[in-house]
Structure formats: structure tokens, C-alpha cells
TIMI-2910 file (N, C-alpha, C, CB; in pm, 1 decimal, decimal comma, always signed):
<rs>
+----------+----------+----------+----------+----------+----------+----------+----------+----------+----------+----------+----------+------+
!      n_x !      n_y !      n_z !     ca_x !     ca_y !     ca_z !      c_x !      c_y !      c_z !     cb_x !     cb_y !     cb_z ! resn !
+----------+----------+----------+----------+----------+----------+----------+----------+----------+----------+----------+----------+------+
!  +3155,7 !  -5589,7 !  -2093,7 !  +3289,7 !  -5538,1 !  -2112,9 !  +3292,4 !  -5455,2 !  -2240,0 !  +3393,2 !  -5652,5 !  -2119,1 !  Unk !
!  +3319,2 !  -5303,3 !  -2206,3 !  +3332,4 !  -5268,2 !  -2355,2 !  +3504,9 !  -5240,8 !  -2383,5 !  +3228,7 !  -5115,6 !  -2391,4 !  Unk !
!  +3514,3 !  -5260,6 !  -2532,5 !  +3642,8 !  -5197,8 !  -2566,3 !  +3637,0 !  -5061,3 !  -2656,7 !  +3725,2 !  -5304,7 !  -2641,1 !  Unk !
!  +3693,1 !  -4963,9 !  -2626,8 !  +3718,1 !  -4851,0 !  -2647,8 !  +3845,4 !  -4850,2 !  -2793,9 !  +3759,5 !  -4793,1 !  -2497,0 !  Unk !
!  +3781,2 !  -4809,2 !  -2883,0 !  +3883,0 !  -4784,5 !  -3027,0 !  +3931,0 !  -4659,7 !  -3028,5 !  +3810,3 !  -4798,4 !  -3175,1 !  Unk !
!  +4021,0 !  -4617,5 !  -3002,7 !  +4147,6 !  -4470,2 !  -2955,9 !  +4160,7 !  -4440,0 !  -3068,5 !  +4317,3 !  -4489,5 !  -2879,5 !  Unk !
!  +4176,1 !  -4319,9 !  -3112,6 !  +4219,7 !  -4264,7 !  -3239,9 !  +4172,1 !  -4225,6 !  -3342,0 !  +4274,0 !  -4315,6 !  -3282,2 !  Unk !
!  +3997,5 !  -4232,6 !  -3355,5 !  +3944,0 !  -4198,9 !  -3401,9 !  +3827,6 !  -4055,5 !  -3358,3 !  +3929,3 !  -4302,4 !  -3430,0 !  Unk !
!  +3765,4 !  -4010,4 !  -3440,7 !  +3700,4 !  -3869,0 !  -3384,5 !  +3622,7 !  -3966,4 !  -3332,8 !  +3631,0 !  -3730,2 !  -3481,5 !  Unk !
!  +3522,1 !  -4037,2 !  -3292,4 !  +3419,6 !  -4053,0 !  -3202,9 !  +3487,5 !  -4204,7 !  -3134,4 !  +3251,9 !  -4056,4 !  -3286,1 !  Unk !
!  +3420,2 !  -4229,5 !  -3005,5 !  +3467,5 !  -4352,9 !  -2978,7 !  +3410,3 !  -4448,5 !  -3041,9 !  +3464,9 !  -4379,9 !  -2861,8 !  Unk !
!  +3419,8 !  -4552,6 !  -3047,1 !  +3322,0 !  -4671,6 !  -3059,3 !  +3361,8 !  -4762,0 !  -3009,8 !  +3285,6 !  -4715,7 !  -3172,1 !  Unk !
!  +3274,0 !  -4840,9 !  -2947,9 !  +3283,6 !  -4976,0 !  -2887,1 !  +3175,5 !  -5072,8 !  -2910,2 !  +3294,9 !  -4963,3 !  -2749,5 !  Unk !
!  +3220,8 !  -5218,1 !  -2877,5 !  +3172,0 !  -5312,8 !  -2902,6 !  +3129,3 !  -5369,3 !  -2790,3 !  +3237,7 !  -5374,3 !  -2970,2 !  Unk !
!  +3016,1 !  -5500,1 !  -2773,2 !  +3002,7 !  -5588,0 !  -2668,5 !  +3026,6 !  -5716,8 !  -2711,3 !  +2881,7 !  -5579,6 !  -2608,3 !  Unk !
!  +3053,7 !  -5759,5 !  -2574,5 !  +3092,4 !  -5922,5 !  -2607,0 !  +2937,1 !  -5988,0 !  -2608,4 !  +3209,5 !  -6009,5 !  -2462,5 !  Unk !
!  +2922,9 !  -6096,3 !  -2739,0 !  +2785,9 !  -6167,8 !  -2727,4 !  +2811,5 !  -6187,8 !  -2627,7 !  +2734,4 !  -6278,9 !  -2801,5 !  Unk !
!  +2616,4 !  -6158,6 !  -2596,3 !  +2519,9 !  -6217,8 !  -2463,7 !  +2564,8 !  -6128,3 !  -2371,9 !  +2541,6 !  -6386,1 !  -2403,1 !  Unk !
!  +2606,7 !  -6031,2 !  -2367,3 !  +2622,5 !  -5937,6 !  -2241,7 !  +2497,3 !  -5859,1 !  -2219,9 !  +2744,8 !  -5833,2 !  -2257,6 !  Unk !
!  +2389,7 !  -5863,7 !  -2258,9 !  +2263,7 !  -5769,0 !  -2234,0 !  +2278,6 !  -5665,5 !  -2320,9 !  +2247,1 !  -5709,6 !  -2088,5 !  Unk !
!  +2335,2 !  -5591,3 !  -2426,4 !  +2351,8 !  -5455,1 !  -2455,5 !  +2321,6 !  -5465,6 !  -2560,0 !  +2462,3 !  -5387,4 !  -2438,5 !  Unk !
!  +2223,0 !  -5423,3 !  -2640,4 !  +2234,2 !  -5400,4 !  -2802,2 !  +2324,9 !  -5262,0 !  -2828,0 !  +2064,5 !  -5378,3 !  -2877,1 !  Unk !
!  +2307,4 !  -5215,1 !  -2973,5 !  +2419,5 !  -5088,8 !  -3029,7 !  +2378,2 !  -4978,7 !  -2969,1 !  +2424,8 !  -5050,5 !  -3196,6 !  Unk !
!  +2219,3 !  -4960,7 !  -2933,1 !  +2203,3 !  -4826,7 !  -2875,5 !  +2174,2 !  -4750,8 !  -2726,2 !  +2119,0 !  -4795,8 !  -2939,2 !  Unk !
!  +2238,4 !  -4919,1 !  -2662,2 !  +2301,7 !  -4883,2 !  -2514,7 !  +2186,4 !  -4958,2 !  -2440,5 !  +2319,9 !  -4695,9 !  -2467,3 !  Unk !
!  +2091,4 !  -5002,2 !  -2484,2 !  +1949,1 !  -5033,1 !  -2435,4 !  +2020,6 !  -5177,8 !  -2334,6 !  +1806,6 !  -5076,4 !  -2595,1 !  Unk !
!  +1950,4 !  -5200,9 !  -2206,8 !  +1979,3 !  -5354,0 !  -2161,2 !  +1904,4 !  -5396,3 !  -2109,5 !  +2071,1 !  -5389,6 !  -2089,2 !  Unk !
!  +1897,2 !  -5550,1 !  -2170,0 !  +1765,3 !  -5628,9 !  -2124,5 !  +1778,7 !  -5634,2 !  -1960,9 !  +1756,9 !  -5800,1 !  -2197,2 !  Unk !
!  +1670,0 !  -5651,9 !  -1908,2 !  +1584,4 !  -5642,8 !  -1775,1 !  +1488,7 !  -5730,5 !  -1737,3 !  +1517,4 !  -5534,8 !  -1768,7 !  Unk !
!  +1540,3 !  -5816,5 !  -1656,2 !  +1425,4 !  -5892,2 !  -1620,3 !  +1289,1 !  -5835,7 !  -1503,0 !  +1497,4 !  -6015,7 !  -1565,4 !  Unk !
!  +1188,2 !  -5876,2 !  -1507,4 !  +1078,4 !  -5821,6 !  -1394,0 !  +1034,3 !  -5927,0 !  -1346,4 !   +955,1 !  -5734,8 !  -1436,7 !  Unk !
!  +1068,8 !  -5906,5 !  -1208,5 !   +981,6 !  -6039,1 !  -1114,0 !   +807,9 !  -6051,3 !  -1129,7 !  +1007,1 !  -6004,1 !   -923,9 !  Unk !
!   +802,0 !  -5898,6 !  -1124,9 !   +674,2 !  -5895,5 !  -1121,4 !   +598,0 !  -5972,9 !  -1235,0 !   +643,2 !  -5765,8 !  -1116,9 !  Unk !
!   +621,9 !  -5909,0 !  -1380,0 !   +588,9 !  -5933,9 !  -1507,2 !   +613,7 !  -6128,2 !  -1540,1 !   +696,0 !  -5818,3 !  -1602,5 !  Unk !
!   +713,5 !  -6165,3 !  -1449,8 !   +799,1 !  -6250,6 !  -1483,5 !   +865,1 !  -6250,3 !  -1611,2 !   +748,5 !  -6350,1 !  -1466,5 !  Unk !
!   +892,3 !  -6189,3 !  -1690,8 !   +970,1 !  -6180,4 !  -1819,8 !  +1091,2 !  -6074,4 !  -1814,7 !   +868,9 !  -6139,2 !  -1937,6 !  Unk !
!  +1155,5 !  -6111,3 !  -1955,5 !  +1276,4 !  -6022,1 !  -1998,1 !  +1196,7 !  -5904,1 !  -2093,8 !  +1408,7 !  -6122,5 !  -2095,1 !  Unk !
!  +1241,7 !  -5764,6 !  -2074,3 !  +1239,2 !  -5709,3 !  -2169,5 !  +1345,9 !  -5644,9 !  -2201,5 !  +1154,7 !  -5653,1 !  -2171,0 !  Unk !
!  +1303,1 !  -5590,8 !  -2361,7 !  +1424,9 !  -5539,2 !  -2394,0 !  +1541,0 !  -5415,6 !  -2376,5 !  +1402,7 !  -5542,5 !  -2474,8 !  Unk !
!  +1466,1 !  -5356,8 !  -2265,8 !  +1505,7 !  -5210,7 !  -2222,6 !  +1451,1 !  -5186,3 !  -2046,0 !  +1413,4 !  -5086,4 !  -2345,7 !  Unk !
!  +1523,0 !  -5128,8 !  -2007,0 !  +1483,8 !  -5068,8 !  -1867,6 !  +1334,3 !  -4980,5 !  -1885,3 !  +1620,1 !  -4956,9 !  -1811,0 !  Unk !
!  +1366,7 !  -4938,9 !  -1991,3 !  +1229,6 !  -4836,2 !  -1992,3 !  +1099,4 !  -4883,6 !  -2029,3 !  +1244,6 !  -4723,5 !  -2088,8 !  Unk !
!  +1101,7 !  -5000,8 !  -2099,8 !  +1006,6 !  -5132,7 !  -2156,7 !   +975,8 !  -5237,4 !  -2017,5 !  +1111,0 !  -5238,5 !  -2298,6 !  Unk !
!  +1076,8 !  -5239,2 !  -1928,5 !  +1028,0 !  -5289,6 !  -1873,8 !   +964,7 !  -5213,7 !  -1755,9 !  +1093,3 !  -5372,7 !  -1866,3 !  Unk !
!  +1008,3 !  -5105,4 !  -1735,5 !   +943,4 !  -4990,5 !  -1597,0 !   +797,6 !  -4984,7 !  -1657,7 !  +1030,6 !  -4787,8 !  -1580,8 !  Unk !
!   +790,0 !  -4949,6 !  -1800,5 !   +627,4 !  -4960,7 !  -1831,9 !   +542,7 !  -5106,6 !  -1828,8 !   +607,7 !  -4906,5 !  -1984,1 !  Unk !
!   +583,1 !  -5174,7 !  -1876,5 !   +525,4 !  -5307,8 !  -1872,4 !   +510,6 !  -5349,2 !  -1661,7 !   +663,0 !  -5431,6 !  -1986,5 !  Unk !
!   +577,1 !  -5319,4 !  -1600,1 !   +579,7 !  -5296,8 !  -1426,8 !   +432,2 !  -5222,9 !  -1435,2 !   +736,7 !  -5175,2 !  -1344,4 !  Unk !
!   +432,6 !  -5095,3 !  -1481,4 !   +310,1 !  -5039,6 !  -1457,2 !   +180,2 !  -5054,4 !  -1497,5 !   +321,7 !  -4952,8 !  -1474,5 !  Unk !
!   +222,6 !  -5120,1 !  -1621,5 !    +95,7 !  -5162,4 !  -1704,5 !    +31,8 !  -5298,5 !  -1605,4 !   +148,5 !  -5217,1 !  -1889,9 !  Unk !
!   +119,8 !  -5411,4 !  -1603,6 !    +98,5 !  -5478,3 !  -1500,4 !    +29,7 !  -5480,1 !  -1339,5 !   +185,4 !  -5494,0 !  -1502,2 !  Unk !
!    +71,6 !  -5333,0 !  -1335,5 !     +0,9 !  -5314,7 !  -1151,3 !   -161,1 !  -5250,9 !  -1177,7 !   +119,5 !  -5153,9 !  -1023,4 !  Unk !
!   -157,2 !  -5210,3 !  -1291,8 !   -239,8 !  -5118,2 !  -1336,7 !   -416,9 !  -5231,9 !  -1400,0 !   -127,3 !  -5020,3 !  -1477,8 !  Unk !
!   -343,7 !  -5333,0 !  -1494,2 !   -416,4 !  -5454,4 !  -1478,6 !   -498,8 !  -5516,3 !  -1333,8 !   -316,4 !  -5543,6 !  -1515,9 !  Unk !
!   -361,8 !  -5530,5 !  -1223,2 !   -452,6 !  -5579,8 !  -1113,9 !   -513,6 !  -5525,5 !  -1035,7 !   -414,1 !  -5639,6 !  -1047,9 !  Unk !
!   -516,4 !  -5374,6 !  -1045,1 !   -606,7 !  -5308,0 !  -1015,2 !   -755,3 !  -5315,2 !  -1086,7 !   -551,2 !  -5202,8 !  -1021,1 !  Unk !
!   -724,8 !  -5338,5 !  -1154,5 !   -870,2 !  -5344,2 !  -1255,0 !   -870,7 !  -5164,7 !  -1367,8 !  -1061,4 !  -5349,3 !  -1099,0 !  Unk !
!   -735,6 !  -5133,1 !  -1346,8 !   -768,1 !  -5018,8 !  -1443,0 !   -763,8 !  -5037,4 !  -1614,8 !   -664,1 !  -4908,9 !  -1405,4 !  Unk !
!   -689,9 !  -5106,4 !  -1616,9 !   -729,9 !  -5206,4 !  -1805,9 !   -720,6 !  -5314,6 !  -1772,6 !   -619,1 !  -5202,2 !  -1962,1 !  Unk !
!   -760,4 !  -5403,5 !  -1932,3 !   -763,4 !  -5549,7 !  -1915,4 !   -691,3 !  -5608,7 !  -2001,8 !   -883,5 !  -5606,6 !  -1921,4 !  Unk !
!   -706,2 !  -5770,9 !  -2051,8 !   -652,2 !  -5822,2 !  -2150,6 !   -491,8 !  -5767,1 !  -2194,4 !   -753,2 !  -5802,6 !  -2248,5 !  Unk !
!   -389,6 !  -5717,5 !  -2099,5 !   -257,8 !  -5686,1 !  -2080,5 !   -209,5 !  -5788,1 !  -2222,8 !   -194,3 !  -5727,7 !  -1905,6 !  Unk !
!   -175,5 !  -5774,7 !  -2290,2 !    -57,3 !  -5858,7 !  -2372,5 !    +96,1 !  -5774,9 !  -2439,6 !   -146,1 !  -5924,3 !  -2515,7 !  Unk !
!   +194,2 !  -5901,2 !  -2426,3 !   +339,1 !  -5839,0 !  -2467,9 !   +350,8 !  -5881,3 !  -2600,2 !   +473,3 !  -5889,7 !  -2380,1 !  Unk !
!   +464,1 !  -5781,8 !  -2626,8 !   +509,6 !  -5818,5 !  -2804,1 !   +393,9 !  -5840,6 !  -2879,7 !   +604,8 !  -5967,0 !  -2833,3 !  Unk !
!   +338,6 !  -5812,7 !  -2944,3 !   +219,0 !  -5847,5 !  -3029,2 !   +298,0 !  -5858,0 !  -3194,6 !    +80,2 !  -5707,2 !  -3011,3 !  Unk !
!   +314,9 !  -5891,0 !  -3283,6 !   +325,4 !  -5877,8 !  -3388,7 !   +222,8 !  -5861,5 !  -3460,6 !   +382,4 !  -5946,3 !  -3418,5 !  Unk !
!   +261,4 !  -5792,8 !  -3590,5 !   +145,5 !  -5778,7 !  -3733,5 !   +253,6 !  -5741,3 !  -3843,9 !     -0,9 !  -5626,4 !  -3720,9 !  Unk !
!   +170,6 !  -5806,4 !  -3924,4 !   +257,4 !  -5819,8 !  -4058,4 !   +205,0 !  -5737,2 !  -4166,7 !   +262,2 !  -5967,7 !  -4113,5 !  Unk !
!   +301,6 !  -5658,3 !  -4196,9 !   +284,1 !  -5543,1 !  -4292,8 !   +250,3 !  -5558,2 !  -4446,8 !   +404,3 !  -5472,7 !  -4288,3 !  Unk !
!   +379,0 !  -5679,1 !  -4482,2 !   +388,3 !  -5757,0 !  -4623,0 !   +401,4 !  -5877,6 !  -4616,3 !   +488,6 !  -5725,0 !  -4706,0 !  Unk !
!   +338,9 !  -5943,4 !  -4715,4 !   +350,6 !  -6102,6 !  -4703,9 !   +487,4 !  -6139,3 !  -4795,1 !   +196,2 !  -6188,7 !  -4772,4 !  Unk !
!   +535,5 !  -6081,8 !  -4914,0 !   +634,6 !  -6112,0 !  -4973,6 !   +680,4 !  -5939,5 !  -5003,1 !   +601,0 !  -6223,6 !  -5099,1 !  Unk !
!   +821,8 !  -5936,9 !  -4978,2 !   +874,7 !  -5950,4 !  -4921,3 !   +817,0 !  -5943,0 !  -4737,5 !   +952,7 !  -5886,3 !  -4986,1 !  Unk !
!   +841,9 !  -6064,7 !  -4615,3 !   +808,8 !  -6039,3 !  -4536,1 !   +873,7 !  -5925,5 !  -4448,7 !   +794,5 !  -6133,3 !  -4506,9 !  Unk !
!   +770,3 !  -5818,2 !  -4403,8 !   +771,4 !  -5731,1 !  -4330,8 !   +725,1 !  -5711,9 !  -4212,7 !   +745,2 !  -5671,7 !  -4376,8 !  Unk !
!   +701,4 !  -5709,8 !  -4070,6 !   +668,7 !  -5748,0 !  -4006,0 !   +707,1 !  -5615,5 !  -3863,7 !   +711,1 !  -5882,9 !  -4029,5 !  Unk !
!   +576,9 !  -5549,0 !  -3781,7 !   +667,3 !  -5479,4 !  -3702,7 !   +636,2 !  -5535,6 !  -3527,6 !   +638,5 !  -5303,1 !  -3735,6 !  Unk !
!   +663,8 !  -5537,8 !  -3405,9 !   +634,3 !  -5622,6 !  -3313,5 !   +599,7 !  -5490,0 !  -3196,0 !   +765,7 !  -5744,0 !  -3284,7 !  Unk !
!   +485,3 !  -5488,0 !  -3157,7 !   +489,2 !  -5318,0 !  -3108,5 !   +463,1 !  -5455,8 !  -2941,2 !   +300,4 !  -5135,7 !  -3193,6 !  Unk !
!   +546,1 !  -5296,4 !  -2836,1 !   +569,7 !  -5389,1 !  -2691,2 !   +413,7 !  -5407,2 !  -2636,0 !   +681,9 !  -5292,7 !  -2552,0 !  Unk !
!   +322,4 !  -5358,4 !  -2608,2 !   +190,1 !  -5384,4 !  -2524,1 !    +29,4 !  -5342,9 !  -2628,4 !   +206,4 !  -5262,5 !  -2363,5 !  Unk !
!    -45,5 !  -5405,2 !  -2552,1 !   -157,2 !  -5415,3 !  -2588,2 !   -250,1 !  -5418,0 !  -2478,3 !   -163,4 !  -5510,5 !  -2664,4 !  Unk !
!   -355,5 !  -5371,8 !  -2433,3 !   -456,1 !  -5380,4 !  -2365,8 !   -538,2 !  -5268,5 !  -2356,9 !   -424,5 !  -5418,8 !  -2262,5 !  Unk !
!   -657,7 !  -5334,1 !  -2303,5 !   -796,9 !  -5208,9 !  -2292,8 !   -805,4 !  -5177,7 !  -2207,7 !   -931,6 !  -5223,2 !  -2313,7 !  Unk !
!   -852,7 !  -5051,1 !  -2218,6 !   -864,6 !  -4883,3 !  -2137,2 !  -1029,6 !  -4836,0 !  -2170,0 !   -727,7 !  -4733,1 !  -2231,3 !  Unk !
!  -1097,3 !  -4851,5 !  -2050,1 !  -1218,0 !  -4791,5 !  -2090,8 !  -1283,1 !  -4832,8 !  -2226,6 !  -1194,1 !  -4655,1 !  -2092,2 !  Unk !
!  -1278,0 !  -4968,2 !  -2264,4 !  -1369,5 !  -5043,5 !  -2363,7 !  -1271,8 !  -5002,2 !  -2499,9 !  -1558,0 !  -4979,6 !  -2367,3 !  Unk !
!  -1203,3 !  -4923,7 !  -2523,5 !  -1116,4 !  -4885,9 !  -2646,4 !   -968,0 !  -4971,5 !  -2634,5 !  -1088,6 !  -4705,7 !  -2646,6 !  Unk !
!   -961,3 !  -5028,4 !  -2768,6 !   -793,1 !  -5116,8 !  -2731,3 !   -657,1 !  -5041,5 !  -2774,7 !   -777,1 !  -5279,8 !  -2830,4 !  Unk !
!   -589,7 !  -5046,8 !  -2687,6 !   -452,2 !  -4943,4 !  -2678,3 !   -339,6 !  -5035,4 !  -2692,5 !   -431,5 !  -4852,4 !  -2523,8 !  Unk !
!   -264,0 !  -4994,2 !  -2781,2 !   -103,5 !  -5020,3 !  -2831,0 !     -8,0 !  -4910,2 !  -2801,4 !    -91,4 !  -5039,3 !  -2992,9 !  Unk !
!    +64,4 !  -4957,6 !  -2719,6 !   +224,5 !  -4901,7 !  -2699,8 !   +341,7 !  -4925,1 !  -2740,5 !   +262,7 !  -4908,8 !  -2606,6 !  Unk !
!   +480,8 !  -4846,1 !  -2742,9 !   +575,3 !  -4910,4 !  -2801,6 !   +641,1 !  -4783,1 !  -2703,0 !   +586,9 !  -4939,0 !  -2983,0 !  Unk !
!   +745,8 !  -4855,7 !  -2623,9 !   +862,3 !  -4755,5 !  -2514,1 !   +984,6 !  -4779,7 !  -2612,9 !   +904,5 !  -4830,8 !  -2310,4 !  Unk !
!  +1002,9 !  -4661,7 !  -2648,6 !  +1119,3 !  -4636,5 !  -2745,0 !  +1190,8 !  -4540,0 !  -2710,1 !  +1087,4 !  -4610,5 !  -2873,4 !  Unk !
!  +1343,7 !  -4572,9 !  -2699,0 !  +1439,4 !  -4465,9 !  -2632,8 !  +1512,8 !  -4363,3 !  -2767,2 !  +1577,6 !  -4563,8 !  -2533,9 !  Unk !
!  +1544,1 !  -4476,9 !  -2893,3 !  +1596,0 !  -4403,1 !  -2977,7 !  +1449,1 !  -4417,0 !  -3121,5 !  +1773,7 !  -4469,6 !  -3006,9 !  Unk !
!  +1409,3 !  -4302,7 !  -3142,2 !  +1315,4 !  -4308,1 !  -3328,8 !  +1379,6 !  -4319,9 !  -3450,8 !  +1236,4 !  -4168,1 !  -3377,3 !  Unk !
!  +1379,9 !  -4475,6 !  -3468,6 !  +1493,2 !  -4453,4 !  -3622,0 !  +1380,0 !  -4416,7 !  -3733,1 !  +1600,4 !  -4635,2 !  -3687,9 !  Unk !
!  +1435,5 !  -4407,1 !  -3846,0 !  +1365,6 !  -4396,8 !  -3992,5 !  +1213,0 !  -4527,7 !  -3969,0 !  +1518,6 !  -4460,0 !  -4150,9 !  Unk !
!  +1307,6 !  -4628,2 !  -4016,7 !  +1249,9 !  -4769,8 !  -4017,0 !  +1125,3 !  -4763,5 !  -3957,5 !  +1333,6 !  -4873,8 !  -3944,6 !  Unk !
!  +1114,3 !  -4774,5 !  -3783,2 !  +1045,8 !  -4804,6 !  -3701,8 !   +919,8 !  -4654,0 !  -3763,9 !  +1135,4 !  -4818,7 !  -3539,8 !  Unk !
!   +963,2 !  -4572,1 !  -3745,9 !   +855,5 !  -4435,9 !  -3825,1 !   +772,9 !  -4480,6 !  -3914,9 !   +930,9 !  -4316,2 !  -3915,1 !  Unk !
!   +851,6 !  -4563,6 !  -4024,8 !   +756,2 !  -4579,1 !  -4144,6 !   +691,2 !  -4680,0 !  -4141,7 !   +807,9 !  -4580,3 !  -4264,4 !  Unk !
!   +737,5 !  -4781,2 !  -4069,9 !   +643,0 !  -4914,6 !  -4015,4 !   +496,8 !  -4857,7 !  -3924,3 !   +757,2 !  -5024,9 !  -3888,8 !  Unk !
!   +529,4 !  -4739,3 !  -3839,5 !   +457,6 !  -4693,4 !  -3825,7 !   +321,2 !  -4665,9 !  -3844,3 !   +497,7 !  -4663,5 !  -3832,8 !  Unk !
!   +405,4 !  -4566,0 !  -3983,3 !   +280,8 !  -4551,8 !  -4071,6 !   +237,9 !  -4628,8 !  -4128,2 !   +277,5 !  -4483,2 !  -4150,6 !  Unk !
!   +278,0 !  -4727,6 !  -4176,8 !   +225,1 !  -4868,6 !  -4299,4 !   +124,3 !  -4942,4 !  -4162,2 !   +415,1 !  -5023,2 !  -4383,1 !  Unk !
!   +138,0 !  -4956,2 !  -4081,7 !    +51,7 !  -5011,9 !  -3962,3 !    -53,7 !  -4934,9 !  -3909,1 !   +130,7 !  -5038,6 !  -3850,2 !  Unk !
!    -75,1 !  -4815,7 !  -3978,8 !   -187,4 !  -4706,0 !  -3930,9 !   -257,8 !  -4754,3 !  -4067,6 !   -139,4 !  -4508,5 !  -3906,4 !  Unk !
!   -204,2 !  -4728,7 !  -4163,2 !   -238,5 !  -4753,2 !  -4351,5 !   -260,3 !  -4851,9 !  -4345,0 !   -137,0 !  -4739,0 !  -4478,6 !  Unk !
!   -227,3 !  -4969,3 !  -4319,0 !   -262,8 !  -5125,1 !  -4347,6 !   -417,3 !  -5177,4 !  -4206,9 !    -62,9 !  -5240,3 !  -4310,5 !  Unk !
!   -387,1 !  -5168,0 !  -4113,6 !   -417,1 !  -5202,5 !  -4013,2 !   -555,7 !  -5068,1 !  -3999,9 !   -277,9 !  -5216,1 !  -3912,0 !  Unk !
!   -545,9 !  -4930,9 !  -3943,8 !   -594,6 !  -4888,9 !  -3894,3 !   -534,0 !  -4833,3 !  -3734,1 !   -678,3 !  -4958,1 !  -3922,1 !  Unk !
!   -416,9 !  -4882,6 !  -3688,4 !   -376,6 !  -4906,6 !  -3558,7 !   -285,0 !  -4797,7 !  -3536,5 !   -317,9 !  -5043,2 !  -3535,3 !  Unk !
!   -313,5 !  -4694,3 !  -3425,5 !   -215,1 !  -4576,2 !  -3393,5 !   -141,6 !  -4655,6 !  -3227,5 !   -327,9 !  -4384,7 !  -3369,0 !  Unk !
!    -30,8 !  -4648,3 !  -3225,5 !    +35,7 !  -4670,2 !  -3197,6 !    +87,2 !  -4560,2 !  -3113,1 !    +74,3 !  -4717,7 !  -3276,8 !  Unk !
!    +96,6 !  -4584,0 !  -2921,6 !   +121,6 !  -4479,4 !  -2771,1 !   +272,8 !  -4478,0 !  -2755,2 !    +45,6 !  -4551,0 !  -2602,2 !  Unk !
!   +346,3 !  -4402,9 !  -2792,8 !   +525,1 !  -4385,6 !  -2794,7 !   +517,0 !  -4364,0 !  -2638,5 !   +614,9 !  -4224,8 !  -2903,5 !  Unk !
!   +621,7 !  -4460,3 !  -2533,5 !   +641,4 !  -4405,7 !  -2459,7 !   +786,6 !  -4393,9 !  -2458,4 !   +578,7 !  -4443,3 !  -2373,6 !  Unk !
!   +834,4 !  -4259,7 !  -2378,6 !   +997,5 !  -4243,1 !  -2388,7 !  +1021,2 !  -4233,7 !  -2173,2 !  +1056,1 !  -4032,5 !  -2517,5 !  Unk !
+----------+----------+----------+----------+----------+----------+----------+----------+----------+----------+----------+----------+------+
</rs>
């Protein structure tokens, strides 16, 4: 349910907790296939493919959400959506609809810290 605030130059609206919607319209999705929730239609259409793509035998070792931690104090921490191997090389994805600041520079601190480039899918 959204409510609509009148009277101002842009609209804005809110959701009622637990309705599926975060602020930037994204809604969780469950996959039979995957059996899990993800956090976006578009996270989960890839994780669908990554999945069919596994039982084919075209990569392996499929894993979701992975975390790595950037800083130990203050903790920093970024959670990129997939992981698995492609032709003996290991591949990280992240299906992202909106690129904030934040997520950019975690980015980079995870290429700088880690070594790890990171597959944007939109």
C-alpha cells in the first residue's frame, strides 16, 4: 500500500513494514527453482540463470550472498549477490538496479583490499 504526500514538488511515498519494497522500488522475490528469497526481481532472474546454468555443467560451486569484510574496526563489510566458477577462473556478481556512492567505493576497497573485481549485472 503506498501513500502518496500531495503538495509537494516530487511525490513521495512510504511502505507499510514487511510489504516486500525497499526505498528504491526493488521487491523481494521468491524462486522455486533457487528455493530462496532474493532481494530484487532482477537478482533473482539472474540467480534463475546462474542456477540452470550450474546444472548444466556450465559453472560450478554456485554460492549466494557471500560477504567480506573491508574493516575490522570500524566494521565495514560489503555482501556481493553470487559467486561461482567459469572455466577454472572464480567469478563474482552483484545485479544492481540503482549505483549509489557507497556501494562504488566498497567496490573499490574490495578490489584494493581483496584483489576481487566484481560482474555488475543491470
Amino acid at each position: 500500500m503506498r501513500l502518496l504526500i500531495t503538495g509537494l514538488k516530487s511525490n513521495f511515498y512510504t511502505h507499510k513494514k514487511g510489504d516486500g519494497m525497499n526505498k528504491y522500488g526493488a521487491k523481494r522475490t521468491y524462486s522455486e527453482l533457487c528455493g530462496r528469497t532474493f532481494a530484487s526481481k532482477a537478482e533473482c532472474r539472474r540467480g534463475e540463470e546462474l542456477a540452470l546454468l550450474e546444472k548444466v555443467g556450465e559453472i560450478s560451486s554456485l554460492k549466494y550472498q557471500i560477504p567480506f569484510v573491508l574493516c575490522v574496526k570500524p566494521k565495514v563489510t560489503i555482501t556481493i549477490d553470487f559467486s561461482y566458477i567459469e572455466d577454472g577462473a572464480q567469478i563474482y556478481e552483484d545485479a544492481k538496479g540503482m549505483m549509489m556512492r557507497d556501494f562504488r567505493v566498497k567496490l573499490a576497497w574490495l578490489k584494493e583490499k581483496h584483489g576481487i573485481e566484481v560482474r555488475l549485472i543491470r
